[in-house]
C-alpha atoms as an extended CHARMM CRD file, in Angstrom:
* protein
*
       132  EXT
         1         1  UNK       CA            128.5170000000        1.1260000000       36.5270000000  PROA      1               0.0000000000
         2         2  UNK       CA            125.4700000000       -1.1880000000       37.6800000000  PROA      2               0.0000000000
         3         3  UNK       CA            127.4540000000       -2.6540000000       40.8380000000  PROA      3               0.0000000000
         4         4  UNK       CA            127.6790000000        1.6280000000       41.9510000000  PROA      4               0.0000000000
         5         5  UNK       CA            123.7630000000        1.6240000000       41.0170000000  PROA      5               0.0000000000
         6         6  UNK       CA            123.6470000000       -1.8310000000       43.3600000000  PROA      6               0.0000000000
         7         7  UNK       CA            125.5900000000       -0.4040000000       45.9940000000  PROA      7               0.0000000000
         8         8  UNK       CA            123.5850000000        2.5570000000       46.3730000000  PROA      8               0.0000000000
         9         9  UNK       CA            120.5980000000        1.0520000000       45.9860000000  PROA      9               0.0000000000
        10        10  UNK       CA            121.4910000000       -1.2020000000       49.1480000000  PROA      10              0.0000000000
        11        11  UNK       CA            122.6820000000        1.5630000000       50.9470000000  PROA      11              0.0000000000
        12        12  UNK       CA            119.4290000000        3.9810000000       50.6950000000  PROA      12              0.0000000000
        13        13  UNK       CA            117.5100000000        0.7480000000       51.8500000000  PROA      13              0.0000000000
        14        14  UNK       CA            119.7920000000        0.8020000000       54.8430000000  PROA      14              0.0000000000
        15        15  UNK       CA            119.5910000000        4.2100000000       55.2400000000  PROA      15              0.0000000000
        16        16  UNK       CA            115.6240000000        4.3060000000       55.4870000000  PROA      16              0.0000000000
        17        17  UNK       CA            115.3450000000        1.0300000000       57.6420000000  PROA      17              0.0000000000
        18        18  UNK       CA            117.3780000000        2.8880000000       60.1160000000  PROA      18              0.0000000000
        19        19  UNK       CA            115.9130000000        6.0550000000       60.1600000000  PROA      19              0.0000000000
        20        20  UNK       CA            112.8040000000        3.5240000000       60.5080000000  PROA      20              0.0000000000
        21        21  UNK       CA            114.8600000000        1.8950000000       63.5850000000  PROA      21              0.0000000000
        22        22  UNK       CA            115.0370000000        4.7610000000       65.1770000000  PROA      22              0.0000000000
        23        23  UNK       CA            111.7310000000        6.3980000000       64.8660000000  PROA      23              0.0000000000
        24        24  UNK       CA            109.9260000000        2.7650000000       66.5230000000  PROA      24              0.0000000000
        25        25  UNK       CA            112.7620000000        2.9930000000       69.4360000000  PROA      25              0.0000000000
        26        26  UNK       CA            111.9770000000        6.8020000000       69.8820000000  PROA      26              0.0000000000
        27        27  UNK       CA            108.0210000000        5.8200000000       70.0560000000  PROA      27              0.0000000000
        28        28  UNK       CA            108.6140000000        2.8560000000       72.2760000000  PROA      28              0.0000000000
        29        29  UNK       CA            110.3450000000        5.2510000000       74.7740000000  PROA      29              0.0000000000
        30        30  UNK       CA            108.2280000000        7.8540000000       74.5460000000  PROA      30              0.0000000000
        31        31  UNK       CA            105.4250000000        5.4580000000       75.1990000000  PROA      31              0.0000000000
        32        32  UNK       CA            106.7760000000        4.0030000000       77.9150000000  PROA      32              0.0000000000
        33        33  UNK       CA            107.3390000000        7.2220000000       79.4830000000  PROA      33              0.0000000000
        34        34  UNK       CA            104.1690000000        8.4970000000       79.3820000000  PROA      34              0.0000000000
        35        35  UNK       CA            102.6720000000        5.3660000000       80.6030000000  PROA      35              0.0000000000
        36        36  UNK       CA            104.9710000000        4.5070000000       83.3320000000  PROA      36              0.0000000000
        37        37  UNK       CA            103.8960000000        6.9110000000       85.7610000000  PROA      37              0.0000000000
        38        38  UNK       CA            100.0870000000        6.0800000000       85.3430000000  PROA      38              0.0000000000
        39        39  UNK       CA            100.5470000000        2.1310000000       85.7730000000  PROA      39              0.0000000000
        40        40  UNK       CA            103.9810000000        1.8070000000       86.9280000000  PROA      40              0.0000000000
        41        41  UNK       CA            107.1390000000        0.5600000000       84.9770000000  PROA      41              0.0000000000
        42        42  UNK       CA            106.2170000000       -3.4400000000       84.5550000000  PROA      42              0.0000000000
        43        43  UNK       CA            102.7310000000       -2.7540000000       82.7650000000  PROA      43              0.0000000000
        44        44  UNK       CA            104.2170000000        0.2450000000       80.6480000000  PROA      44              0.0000000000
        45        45  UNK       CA            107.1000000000       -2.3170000000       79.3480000000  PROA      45              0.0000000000
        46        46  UNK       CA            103.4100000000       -4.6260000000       78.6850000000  PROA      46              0.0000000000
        47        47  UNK       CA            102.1910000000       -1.5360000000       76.6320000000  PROA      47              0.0000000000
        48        48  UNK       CA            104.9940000000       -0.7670000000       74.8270000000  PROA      48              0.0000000000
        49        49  UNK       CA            105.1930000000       -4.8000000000       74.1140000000  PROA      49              0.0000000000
        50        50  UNK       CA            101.3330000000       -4.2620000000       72.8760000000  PROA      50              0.0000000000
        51        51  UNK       CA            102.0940000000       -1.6040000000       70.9260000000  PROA      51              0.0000000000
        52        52  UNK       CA            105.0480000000       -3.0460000000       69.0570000000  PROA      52              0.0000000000
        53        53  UNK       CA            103.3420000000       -6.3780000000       68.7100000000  PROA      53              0.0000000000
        54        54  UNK       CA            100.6210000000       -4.7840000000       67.3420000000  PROA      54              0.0000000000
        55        55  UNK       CA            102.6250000000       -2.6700000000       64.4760000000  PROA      55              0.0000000000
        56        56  UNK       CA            104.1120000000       -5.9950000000       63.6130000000  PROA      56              0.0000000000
        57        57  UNK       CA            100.7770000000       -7.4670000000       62.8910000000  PROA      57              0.0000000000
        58        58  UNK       CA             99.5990000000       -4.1460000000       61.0360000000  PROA      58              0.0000000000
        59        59  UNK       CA            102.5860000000       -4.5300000000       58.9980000000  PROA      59              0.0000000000
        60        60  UNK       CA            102.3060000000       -7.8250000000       58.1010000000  PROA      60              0.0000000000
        61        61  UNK       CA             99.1490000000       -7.7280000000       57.1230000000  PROA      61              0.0000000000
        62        62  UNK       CA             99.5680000000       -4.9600000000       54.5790000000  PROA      62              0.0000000000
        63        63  UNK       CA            102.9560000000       -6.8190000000       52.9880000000  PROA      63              0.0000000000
        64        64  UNK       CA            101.1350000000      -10.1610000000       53.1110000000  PROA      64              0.0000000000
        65        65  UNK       CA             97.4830000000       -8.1770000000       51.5250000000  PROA      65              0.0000000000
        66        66  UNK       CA             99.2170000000       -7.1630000000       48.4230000000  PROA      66              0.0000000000
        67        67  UNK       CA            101.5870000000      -10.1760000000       47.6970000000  PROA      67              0.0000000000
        68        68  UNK       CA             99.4200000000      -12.2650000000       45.1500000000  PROA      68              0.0000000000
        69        69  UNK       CA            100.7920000000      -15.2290000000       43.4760000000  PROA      69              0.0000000000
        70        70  UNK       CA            101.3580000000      -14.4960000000       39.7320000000  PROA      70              0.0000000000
        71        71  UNK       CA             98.9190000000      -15.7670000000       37.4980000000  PROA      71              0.0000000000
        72        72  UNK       CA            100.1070000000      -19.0180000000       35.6230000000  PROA      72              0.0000000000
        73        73  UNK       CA            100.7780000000      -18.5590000000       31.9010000000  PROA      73              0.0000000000
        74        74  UNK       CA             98.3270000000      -20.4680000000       29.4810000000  PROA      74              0.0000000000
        75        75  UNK       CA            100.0360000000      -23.6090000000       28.2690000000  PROA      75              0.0000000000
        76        76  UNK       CA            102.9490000000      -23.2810000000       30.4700000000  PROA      76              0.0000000000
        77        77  UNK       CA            102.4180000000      -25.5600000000       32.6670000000  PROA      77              0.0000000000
        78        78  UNK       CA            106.2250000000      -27.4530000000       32.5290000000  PROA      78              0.0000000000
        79        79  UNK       CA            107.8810000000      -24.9570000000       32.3540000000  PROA      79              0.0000000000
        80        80  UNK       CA            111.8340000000      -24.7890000000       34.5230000000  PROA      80              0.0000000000
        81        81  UNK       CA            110.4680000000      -22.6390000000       37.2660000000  PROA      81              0.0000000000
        82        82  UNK       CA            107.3630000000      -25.0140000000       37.9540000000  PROA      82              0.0000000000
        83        83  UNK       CA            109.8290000000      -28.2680000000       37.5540000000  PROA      83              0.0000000000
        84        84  UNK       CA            112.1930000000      -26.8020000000       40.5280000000  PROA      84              0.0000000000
        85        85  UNK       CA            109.4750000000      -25.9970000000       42.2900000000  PROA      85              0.0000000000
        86        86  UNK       CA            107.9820000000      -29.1780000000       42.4120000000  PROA      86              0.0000000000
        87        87  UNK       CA            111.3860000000      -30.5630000000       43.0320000000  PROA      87              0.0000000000
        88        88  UNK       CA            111.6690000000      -28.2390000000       45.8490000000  PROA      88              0.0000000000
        89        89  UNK       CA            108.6230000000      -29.1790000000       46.8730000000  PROA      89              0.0000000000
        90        90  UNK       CA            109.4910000000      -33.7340000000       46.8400000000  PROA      90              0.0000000000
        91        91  UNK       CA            112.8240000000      -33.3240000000       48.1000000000  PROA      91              0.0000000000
        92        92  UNK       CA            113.6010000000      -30.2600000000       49.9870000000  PROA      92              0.0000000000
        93        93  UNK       CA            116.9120000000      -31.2060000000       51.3270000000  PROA      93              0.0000000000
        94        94  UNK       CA            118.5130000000      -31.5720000000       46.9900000000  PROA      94              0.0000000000
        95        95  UNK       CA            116.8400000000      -28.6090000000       46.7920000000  PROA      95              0.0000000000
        96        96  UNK       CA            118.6850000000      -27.0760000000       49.6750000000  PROA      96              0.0000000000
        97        97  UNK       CA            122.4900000000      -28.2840000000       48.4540000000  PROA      97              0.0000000000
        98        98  UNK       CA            121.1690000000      -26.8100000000       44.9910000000  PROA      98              0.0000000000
        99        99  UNK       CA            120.7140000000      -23.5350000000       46.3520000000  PROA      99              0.0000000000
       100       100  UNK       CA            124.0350000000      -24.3220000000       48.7710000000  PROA      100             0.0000000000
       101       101  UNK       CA            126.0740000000      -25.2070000000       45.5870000000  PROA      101             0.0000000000
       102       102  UNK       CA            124.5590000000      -22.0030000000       43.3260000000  PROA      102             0.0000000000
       103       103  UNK       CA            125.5030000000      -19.6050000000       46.3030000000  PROA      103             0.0000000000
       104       104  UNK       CA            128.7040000000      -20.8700000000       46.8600000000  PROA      104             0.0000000000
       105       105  UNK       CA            129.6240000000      -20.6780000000       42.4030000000  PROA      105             0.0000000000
       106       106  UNK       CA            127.5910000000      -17.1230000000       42.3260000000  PROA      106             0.0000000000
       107       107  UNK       CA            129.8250000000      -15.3360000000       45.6620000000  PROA      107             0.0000000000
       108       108  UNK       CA            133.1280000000      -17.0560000000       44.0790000000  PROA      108             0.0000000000
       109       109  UNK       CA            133.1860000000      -15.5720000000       40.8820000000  PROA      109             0.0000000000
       110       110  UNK       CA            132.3460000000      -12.0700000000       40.7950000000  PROA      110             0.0000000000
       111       111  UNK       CA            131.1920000000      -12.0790000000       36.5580000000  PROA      111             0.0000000000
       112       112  UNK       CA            128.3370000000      -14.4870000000       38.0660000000  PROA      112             0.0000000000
       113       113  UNK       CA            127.1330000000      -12.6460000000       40.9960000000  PROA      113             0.0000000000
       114       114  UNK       CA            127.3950000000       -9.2920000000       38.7130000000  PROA      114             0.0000000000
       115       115  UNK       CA            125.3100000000      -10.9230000000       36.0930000000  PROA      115             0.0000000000
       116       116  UNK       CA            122.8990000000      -12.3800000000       38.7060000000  PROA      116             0.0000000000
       117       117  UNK       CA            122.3890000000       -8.8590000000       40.3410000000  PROA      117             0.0000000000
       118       118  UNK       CA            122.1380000000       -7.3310000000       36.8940000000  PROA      118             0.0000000000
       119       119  UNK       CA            119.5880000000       -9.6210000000       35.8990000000  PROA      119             0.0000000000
       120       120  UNK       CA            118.0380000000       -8.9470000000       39.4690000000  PROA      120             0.0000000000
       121       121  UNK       CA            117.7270000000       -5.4170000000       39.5280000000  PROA      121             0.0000000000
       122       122  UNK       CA            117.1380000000       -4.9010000000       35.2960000000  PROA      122             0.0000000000
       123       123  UNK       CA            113.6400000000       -3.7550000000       34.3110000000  PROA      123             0.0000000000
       124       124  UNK       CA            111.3350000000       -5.7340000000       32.1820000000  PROA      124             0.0000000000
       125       125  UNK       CA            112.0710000000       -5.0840000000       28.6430000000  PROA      125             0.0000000000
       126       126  UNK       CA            108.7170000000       -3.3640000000       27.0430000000  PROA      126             0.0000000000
       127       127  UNK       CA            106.4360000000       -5.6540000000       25.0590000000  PROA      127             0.0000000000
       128       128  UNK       CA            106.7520000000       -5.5480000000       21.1560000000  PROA      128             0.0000000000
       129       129  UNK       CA            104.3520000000       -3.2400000000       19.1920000000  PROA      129             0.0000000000
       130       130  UNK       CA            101.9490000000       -4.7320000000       16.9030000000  PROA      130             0.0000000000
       131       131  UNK       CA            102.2760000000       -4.7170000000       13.6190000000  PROA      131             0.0000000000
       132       132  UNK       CA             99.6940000000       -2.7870000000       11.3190000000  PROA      132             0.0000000000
């Protein structure tokens, strides 16, 4: 049941990034048609370069404007995700073969890489109600 809602969730993401795929490809020739004839075919492949470069940058900027770094929890300061990073952060190479080794144990046995993606895609469980 969750590894059909996985699977379907991976392939609507594919689904829009190509329809997305296909709209920039139908701009860029579009644009280069229209521009070709006024400044001939190298500068129109520059303009449709510009163009593209300059969506790229748009884009980035927007994902990059609302990423914010969560805010630390009070007196957490040791906790396991701050240790690894910090490990990560001395000795990125361990760090690496970690990942290396988890990857290889997670795609070999398909309870782990269910339980990863169901812990992946899961919600947040809601916050207890107060009592009174």
């Amino acid at each position: 049941m969750i590894f059909r809602k996985i699977v379907g969730l991976v392939a609507s993401v594919a689904a829009i990034a190509a329809a997305a795929v296909v709209c920039v490809v139908a701009l860029a020739f579009s644009l280069y048609a229209a521009v070709r004839d006024v400044v001939g075919p190298a500068w129109g492949a520059a303009a449709v370069a510009l163009v593209v470069a300059l969506m790229a940058v748009i884009l980035a900027l927007v994902i990059t404007r609302k990423a914010r770094p969560p805010k630390p929890v009070k007196g957490d300061g040791d906790n396991l995700t701050a240790k690894l990073i910090d490990l990560a952060r001395e000795r990125p190479l361990v760090a690496l073969a970690a990942v290396g080794a988890a990857a290889t144990v997670i795609v070999r046995n398909p309870r782990i890489l269910t339980a990863v993606l169901a812990g992946l895609f899961a919600g947040r469980p809601a916050p207890p109600k107060p009592k009174g």
